[in-house]
N, C-alpha and C positions, 0 to 999 in steps of 0.2 A: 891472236884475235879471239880463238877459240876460251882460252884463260881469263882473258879481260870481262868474256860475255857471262862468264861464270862467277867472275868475282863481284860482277859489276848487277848480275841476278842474285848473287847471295844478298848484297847490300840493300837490295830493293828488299829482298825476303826478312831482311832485318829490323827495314825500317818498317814492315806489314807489321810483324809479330810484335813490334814495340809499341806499334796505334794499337793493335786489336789487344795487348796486355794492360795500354794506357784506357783503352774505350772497359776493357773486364775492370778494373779497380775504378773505373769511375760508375759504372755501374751495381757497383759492389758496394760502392761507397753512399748513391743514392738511395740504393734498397734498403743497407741499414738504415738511412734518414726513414728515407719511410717509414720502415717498421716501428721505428722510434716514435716518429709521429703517429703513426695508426697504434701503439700501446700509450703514447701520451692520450687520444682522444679516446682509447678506449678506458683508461680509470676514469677519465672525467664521465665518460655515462654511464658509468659501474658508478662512482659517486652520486648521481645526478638519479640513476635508476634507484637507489638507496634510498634517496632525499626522496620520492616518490612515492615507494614503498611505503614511506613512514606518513606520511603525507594521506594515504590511502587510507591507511589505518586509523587513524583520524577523521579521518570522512568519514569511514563506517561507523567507528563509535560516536559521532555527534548524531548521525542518520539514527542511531540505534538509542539515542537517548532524546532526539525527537521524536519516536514512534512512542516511545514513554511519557513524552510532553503531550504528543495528542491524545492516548490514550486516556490520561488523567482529565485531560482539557472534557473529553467527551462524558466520564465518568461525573466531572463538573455538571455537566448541563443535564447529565440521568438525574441526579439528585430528586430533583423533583416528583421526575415519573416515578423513580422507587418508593419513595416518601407516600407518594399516591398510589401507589400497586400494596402497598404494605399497610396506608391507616385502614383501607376499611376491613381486612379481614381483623386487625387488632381491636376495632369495635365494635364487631362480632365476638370475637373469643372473649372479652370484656364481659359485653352484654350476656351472652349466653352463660359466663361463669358467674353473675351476678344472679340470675336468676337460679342456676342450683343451688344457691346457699339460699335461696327464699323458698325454695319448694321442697318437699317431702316424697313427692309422689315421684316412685324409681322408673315407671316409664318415662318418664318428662325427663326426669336426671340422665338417662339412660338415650332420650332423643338430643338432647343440648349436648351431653360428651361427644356424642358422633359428629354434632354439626361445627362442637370444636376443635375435633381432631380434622373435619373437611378441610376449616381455616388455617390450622394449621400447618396442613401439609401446602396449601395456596403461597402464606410463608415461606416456608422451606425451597418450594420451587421460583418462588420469585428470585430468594439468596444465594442459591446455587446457581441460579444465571448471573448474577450480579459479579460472584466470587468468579465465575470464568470467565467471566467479561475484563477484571480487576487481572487477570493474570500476567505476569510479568515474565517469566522464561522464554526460554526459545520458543520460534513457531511451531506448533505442533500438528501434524498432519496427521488429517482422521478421514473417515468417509464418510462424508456430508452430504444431508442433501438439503439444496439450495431452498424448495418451500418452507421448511424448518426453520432455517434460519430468517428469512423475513418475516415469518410469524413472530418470533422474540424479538428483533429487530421494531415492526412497527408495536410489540408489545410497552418493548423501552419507550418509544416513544413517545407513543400517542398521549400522555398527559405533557408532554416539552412542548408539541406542536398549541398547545391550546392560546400557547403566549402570542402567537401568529394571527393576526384579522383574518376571518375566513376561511384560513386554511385546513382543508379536508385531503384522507388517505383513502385512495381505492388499490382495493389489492388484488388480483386475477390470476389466476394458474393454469396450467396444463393438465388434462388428467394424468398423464406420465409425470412421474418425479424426478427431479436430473439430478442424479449420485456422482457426485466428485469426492476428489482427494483435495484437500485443501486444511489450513486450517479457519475454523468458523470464527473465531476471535477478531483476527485481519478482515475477514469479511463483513461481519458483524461491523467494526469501524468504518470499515470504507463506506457500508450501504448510509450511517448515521451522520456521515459528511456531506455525501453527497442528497441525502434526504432534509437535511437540515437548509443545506445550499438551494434546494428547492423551496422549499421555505422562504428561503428570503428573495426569492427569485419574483414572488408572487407578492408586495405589498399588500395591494389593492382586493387578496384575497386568492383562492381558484383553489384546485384538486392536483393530492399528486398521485400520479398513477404508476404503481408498484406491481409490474408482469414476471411471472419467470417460467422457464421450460424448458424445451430442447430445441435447439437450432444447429444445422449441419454439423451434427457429431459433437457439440456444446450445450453445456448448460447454461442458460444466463439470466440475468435479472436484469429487467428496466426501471428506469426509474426517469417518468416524463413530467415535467413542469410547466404550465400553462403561464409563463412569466412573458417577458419581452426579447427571450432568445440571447443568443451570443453574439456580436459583430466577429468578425473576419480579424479582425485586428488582434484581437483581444484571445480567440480561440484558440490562436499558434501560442500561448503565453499562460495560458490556466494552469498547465503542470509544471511549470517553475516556481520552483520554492520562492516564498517570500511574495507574489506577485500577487496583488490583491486589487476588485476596483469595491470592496469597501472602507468605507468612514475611518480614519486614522483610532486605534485605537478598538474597532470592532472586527477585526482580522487578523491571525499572520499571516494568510497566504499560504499556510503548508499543509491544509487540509488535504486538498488537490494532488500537489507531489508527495505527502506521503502515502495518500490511498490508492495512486499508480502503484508506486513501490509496494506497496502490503498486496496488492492482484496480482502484479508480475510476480515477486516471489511464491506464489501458489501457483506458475505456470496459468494463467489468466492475462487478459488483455482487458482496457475499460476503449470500447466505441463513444464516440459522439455524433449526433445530428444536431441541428441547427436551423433554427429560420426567423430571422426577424419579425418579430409580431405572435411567431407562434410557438415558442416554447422553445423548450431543451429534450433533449432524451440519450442520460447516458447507460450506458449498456457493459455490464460485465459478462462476461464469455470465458468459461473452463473447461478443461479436455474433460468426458466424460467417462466415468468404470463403469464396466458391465456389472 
């Protein structure tokens, strides 16, 4: 009995050890599937993350050659102001070199050379904003300060605005100056997109009213429009590229999303407010240096 109970518990021990050696190679067997499968789905998002990559890179470079699309676009519409910030000191330096081949007298020669070298230099400083305005390399981060820049800013301007019924620029400051790092060029765009956008916000005529200073450890510039405001609908959809509600052919839409993009890159945010009937007021905001 005692023999039978032994060979007849061997037997049992045999047929364990063959399920738990069947149940090891069956789960030996599934773990390779797996692993097969978790390296099959892993080249395909190793491929897939590639395709992405490249993909990427491509968005940046079209991004980076629309920032060049608008720049030019804006450079387009200075024409004018330049044209106008440049003839009259040229017919001054004209007039006034005209008159020293007619005169003798070396103090008058000697007042006309000074007031043509004044014009001059009026010149000179006009073209060296033009030329860094015109600049095309990477962005370049300086320490700016924001009154500065809207003084050149509604300089460009203000003969483009004339094309506008009615439209007038008030400009107001802080006595404190607000010193950022950024670069002015992106800045300089963005204020002329969104100043121009006010512009046309306003048909029927009105004032835009251009603030800047310090707010809670920022510097920032407003810029508010006495037009008919943004709807709700339309406001979630302004910094999407392409997304326009003017006239086919008097818009692309990427003024908006590329002068987000050119504020975010300088560490900057662009605010909006809102009110039917009563304007717009958008608002950039940058960390400030001591």
């Amino acid at each position: 009995m005692e023999q039978e109970f032994h060979e007849k518990r061997l037997k049992e021990l045999e047929i364990t050890l063959e399920e738990e050696s069947s149940l090891s190679r069956a789960k030996n067997t599934l773990l390779a599937a797996n692993i097969k499968e978790l390296d099959d789905v892993y080249k395909v998002l190793n491929d897939k993350l590639k395709t992405l990559q490249s993909k990427n890179e491509r968005i940046k470079s079209f991004e980076a050659e629309l920032v060049r699309a608008n720049k030019l676009s804006s450079l387009g519409e200075l024409a004018g102001s330049i044209a106008h910030e440049i003839k009259n000191p040229l017919i001054s330096v004209q007039g006034f070199a005209k008159r020293i081949a007619k005169t003798k007298d070396l103090e008058k020669i000697e007042k006309y050379a000074q007031l043509i070298d004044k014009e001059a230099g009026r010149l000179t400083n006009v073209l060296v904003k033009l030329l860094d305005f015109s600049r095309m390399d990477e962005p370049k981060t300086e320490r700016v300060v924001l009154e500065e820049i809207v003084d050149d800013t509604v300089l460009f301007m203000e003969h483009h605005l004339t094309r506008f019924k009615n439209v007038g620029v008030s400009v107001e400051r802080e006595k404190k100056p607000a010193n950022i790092e950024a670069d002015k060029i992106h800045i300089q765009q963005t204020l002329m997109n969104i100043i121009n956008n006010a512009a046309q916000a306003m048909p029927e005529g009105g004032t835009i009213h251009i603030k800047s200073g310090i707010e809670d450890s920022c510097g920032y510039i407003s810029i508010r429009d006495e037009g008919a405001g943004i709807s709700e609908e339309i406001l979630g959809k302004i910094f999407e590229p392409f997304f326009t509600t003017k006239p086919k052919g008097e818009g692309t839409g990427l003024g908006l999303s590329l002068s987000k993009k050119l504020i975010e890159a300088n560490n900057g945010r662009i605010e909006i407010t809102t009110k039917a009937g009563q304007g717009s007021t958008f608002k950039l905001l940058f960390p400030l240096v001591s």
